[in-house]
N, C-alpha and C positions, 0 to 999 in steps of 0.2 A: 435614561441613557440618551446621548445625543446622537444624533445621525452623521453622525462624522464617518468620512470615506474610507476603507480598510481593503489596501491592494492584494489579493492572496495570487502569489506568482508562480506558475506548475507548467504543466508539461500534458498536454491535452491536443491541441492541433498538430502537432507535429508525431503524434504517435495515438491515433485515435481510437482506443480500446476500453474495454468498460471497466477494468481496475482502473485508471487513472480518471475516469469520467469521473466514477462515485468518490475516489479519494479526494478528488475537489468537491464537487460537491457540495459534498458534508464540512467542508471548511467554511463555504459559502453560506449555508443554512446554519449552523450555527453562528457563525456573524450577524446574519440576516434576526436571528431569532433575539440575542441581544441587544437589537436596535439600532445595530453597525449600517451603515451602507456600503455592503460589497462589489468588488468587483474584480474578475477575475485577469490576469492579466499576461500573455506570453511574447517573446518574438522566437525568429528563427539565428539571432545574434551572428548576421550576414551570412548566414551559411544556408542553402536553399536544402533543407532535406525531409524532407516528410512522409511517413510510412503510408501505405496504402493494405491494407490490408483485405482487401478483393485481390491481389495481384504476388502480394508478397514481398514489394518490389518499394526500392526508397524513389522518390521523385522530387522535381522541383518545386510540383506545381502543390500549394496547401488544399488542391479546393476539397478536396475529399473528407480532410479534419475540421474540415472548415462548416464541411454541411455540418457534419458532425456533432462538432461543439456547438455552431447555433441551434441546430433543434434539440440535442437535449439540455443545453442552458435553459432556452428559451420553453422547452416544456416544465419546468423548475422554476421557474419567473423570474429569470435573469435574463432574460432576451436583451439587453439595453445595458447590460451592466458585464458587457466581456469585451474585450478586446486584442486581438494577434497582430502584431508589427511584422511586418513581410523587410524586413533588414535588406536583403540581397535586391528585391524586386523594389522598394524603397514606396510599398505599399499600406496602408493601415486597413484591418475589416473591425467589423462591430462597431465600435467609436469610429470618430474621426479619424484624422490626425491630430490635428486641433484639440477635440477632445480628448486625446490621448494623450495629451502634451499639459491639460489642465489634470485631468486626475493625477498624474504622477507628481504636478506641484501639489495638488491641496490634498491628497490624501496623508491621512496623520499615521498610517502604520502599512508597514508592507509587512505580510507574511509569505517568507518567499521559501517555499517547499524543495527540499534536496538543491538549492540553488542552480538549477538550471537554466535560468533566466538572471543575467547581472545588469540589473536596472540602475540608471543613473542615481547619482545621490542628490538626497535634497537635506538641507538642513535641518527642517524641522520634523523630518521625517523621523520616525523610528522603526527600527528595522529587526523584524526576528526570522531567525535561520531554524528553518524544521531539517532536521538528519532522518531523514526515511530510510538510510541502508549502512546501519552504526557498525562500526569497529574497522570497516574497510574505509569510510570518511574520515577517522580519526588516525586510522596508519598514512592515509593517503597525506594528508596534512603536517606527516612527519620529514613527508621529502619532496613536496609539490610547494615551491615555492608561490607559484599562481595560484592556488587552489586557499594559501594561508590569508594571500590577500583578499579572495574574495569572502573567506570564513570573516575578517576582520572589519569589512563593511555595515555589519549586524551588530546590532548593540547587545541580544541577547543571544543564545543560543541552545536548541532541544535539541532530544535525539529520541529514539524513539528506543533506543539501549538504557533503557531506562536504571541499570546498573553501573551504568560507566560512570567514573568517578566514585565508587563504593567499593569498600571492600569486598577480595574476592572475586574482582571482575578486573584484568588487569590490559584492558585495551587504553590504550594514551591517549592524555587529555590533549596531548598537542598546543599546547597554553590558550587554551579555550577552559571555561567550567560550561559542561554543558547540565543542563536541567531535564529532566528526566518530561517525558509527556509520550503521546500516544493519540494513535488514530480517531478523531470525533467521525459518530457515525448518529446522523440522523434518524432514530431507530421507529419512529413512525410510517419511514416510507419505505421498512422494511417487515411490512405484516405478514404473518406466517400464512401459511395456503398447506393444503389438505394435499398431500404425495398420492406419487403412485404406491399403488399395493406392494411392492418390494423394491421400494426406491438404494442407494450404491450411497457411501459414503465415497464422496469425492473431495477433489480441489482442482485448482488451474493455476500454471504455471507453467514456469520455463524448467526442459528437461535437464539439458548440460549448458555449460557453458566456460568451455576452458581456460580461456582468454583473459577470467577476470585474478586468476589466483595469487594470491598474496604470501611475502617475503615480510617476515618479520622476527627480529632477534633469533635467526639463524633456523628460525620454524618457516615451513609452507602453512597456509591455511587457504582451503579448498571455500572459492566463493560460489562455485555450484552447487547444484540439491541430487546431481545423482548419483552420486557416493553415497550420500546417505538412504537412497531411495531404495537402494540395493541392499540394504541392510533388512529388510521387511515384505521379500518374495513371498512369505509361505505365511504373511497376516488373513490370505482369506479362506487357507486351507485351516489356519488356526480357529478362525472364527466363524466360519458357516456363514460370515456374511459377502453383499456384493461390493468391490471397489472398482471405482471410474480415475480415473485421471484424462484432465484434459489437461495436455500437454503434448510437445513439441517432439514425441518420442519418434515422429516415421523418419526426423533426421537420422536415428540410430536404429535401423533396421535388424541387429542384431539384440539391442535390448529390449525392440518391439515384439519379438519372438521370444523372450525370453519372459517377460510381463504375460505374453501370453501365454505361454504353457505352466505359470503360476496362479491364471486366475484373475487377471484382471485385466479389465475395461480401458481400452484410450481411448477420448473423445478428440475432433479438432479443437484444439484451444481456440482458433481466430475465428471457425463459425460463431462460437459461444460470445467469445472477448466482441465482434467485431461491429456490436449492438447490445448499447449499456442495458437495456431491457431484458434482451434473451439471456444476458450475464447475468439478470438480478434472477430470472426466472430458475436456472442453471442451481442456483446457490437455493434456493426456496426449494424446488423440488427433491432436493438431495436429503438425505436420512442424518447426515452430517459433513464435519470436513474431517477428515485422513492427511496428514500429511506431514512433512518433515523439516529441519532448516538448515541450515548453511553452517557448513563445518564450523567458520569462525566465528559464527554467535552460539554456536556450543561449548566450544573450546574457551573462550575468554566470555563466557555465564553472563552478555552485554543484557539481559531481558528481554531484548524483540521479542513483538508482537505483531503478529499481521494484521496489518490493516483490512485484506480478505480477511481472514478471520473474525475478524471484529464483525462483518458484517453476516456471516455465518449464524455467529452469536444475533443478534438483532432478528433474524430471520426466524429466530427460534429453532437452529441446528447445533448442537453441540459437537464442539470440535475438542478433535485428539492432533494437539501437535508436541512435536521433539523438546527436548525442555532446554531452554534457553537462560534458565533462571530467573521467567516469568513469573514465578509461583512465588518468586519474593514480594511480587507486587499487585498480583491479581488472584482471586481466589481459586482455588482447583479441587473446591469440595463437590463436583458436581457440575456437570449442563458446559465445563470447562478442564480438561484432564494434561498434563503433561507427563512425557514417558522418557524412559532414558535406553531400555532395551523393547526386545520384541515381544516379549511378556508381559510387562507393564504395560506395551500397545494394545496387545490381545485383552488384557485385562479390562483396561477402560472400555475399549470395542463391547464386551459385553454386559459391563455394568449399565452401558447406554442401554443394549438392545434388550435388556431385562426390566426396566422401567422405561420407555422413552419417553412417555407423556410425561413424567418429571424431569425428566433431562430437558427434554425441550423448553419446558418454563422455565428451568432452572437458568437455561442459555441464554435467553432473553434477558431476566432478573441481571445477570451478567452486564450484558450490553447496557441495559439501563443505568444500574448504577457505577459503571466505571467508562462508557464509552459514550455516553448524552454528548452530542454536538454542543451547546453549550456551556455546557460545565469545563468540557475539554480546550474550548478555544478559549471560555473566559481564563482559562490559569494560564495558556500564554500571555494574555496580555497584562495580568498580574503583574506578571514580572518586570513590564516597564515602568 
């Protein structure tokens, strides 16, 4: 395979948290692993805003993402191969400028994740569009004329709704075909480690979020998780077991009290999130992942799959999440369970906790053979 430069474009310095650290990442290692020369690549696309997450607070200045991404690039052995455009401040770090000016000529493939970043076109470039958050991409595209242009800069197109376009699943294509794929997870540098003596089946995430909900053919679809979160109060009175959530729950002071007089655990998500290490440790020490999804990849069966989750899997945790109509495309015999009520949660909850040394393998056996960093990145670039 030749060393040819392969741009992957995401969203890391401007919001520096360890789900998005590892979701790059693993795009970069497996590139890396087929003999690609990656590199990773963002700006602030003149708008100065960057989360800080010691403070909570958005700000101008990158430098906090900035340490960020370069020590843990550069602990990954990408130090030399990232680069952030400071647009507003008309600054370049990592590369040059210069050099920043030459990879995006000679690089032969951009993979530009959730398109966040709308990088100049180059001719001989090719370009593939990753959908990290399907069915709200695909309505959004029905009425965002800016949004269809930038989908239309890509020569191909994923989603990680690995149903859409199938029957059954009835989120619009928006005259896109999109091609179905999923989170590549480097599953070697996620080696299981020995728990505490009664470690919590957890996850991390954002609690509400009302802002985002979607209008479509005369339906709402709820793009938040805690409507559904509210469906499964009485999962650890069901189960005898512990659950954690780290999430954003002390915004809602009322359902922080209410989580608690059911039994379960909130952690801070941003102490966890806010150091991709303690994120990766967070996920390794847990018994498993718990957790649920978003109204409208239930309601229109798109297959998301979490990318946290994936990584769960690879940890050798076995996760129970909401069925999505993942289970068309990934196995759920085992180490991997999809639930549609609280019974079927309770259920798997104990199938785990009656065997877990086979769950646990089973989890891994998962990650490996459906989430390998290279297998996953090589079938996008299949497709060009």
């Amino acid at each position: 395979m030749s060393a040819d430069k392969v741009v992957v474009s995401g969203y890391l310095v401007r919001c520096p948290l360890g789900g998005y650290a590892w979701q790059v990442l693993h795009y970069l290692v497996g590139l890396r692993q087929l003999g690609f020369e990656p590199y990773f690549y963002e700006d602030n696309g003149g708008f100065a805003s960057c989360f800080d997450p010691r403070t909570g607070n958005w700000r101008e200045d990158p430098g906090v993402g900035l340490a960020f991404a370069g020590e843990f690039l550069g602990r990954n052995g990408f130090g030399r191969q990232w680069t952030f455009w400071d647009i507003a401040g008309a600054r370049t770090y990592g590369l040059t400028a210069s050099e920043r000016e030459a990879l995006l000529e000679d690089a032969r493939v951009v993979i530009n994740l959730a398109g966040v970043n709308r990088l100049p076109v180059h001719r001989r470039q090719r370009r593939v569009f990753v959908d990290l958050d399907p069915v709200f991409t695909q309505i959004r595209a029905t009425t965002d004329r800016g949004w269809r242009e930038t989908l239309a800069e890509h020569d191909v197109h994923f989603t990680f709704g690995e149903n859409i376009g199938r029957p059954g699943c009835r989120a619009p294509a928006a005259g896109f075909s999109w091609h179905p794929t999923r989170q590549p997870v480097a599953v070697e540098l996620w080696q299981p480690v020995v728990a505490e003596d009664s470690p919590a089946f957890t996850t991390i995430g954002r609690w509400d979020d009302p802002h985002r909900d979607l209008h479509f053919e005369g339906e709402t679809y709820s793009w938040r998780k805690r409507v559904e979160w509210m469906k499964f109060l009485d999962l650890p009175a069901r189960t005898g077991q512990r659950f954690a959530v780290a999430m954003d729950v002390n915004k809602n002071p009322g359902d922080l009290a209410t989580l608690a007089r059911h039994g379960w655990e909130v952690r801070d998500p941003i102490l966890i999130s806010a150091d991709p290490w303690t994120y990766r440790d967070f996920i390794r020490a847990s018994k498993g992942e718990f957790t649920v999804a978003k109204d409208l990849n239930i309601r229109f069966a798109s297959g998301w799959f979490s990318d946290r989750s994936a990584c769960y899997l690879a940890a050798g945790r076995p996760v129970v999440t909401q069925d999505t109509g993942f289970d068309r495309v990934l196995p759920t015999d085992g180490g991997l369970f999809a639930f549609r009520d609280i019974d079927q949660a309770a259920a798997s909850i104990q199938s785990i906790a009656s065997d877990y040394a086979a769950q646990s393998r089973r989890a891994r056996e998962i990650a490996r053979d459906c989430f390998d960093a290279a297998a996953v990145v090589g079938g996008l670039l299949e497709k060009l």
